[in-house]
C-alpha positions as CSV (number, residue, x, y, z in Angstrom):
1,X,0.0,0.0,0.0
2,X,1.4,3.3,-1.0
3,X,0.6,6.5,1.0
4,X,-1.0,8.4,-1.8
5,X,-3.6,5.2,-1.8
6,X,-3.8,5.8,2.2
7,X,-4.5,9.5,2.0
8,X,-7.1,9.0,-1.0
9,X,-9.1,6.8,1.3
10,X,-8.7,8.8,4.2
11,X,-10.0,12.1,1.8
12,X,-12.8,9.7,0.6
13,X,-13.9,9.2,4.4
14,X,-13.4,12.6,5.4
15,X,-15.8,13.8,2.6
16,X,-17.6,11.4,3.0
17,X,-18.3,12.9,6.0
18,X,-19.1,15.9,5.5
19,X,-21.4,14.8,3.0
20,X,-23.4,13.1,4.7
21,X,-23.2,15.1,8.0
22,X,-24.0,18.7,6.0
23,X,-27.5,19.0,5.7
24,X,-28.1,18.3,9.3
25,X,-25.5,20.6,10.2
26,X,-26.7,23.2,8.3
27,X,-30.4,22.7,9.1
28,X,-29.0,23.2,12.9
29,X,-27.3,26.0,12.0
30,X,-30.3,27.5,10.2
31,X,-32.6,27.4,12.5
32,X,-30.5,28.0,15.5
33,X,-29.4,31.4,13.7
34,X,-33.0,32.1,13.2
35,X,-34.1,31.5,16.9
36,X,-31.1,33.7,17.8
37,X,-32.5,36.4,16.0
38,X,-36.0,36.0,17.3
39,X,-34.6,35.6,20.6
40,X,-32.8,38.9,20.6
41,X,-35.6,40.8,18.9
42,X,-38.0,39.5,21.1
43,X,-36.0,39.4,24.3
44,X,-37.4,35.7,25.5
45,X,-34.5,34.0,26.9
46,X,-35.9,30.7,27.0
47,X,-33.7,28.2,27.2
48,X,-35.9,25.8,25.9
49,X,-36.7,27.5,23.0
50,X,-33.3,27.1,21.3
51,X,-33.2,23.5,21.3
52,X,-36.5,22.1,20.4
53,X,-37.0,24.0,16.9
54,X,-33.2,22.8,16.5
55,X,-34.5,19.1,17.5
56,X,-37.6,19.0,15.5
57,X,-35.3,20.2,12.1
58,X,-33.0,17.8,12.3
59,X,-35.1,14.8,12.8
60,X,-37.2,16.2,9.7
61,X,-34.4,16.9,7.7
62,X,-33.0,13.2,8.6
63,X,-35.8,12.0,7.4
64,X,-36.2,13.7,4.5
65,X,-32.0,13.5,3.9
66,X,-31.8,10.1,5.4
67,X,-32.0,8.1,2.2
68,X,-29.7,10.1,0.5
69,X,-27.3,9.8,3.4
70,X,-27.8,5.9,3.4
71,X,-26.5,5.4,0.1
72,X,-23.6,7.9,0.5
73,X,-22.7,5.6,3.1
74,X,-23.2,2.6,1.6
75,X,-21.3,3.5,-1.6
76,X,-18.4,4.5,0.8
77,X,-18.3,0.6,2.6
78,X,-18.7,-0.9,-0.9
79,X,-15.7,1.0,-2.3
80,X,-13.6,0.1,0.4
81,X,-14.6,-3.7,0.8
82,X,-14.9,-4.4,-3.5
83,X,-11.1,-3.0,-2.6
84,X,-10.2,-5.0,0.3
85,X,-7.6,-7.0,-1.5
86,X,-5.7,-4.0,-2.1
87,X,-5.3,-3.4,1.6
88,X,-3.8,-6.9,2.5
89,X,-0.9,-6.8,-0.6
């Protein structure tokens, strides 16, 4: 095994990733930036009322995202094991 093959596996996980770790990230960030601004516009300081918008996004956008993600994921595990044989040599 060479290290440029080591590093293009460990770039293919990493973006992998981030792939599949975005939209839920971003939905978070979203709507966490948009309870912020409500908060401060508003003045409420509930504490509460940060994290269950935050909650309720991500679980929809999972499962709206979730198939996607899946075969991300799986396309990533079937790369590496079709190219297992290349690991051992």
């Amino acid at each position: 095994m060479s290290v440029d093959f080591i590093i293009g596996i460990a770039e293919r996980g990493v973006w992998t990733v981030l792939l599949v770790a975005g939209p839920l990230l971003l939905v978070a960030l979203g709507l966490g930036l948009f309870v912020s601004i409500f908060q401060a516009t508003t003045q409420i300081q509930e504490q509460t009322l940060a994290f269950i918008p935050k909650i309720v996004g991500v679980l929809v956008s999972l499962v709206l995202f979730g198939p996607w993600m899946l075969s991300q994921l799986l396309n990533f595990a079937y790369s590496i094991f079709n190219n297992l044989h290349r690991f051992i040599g």
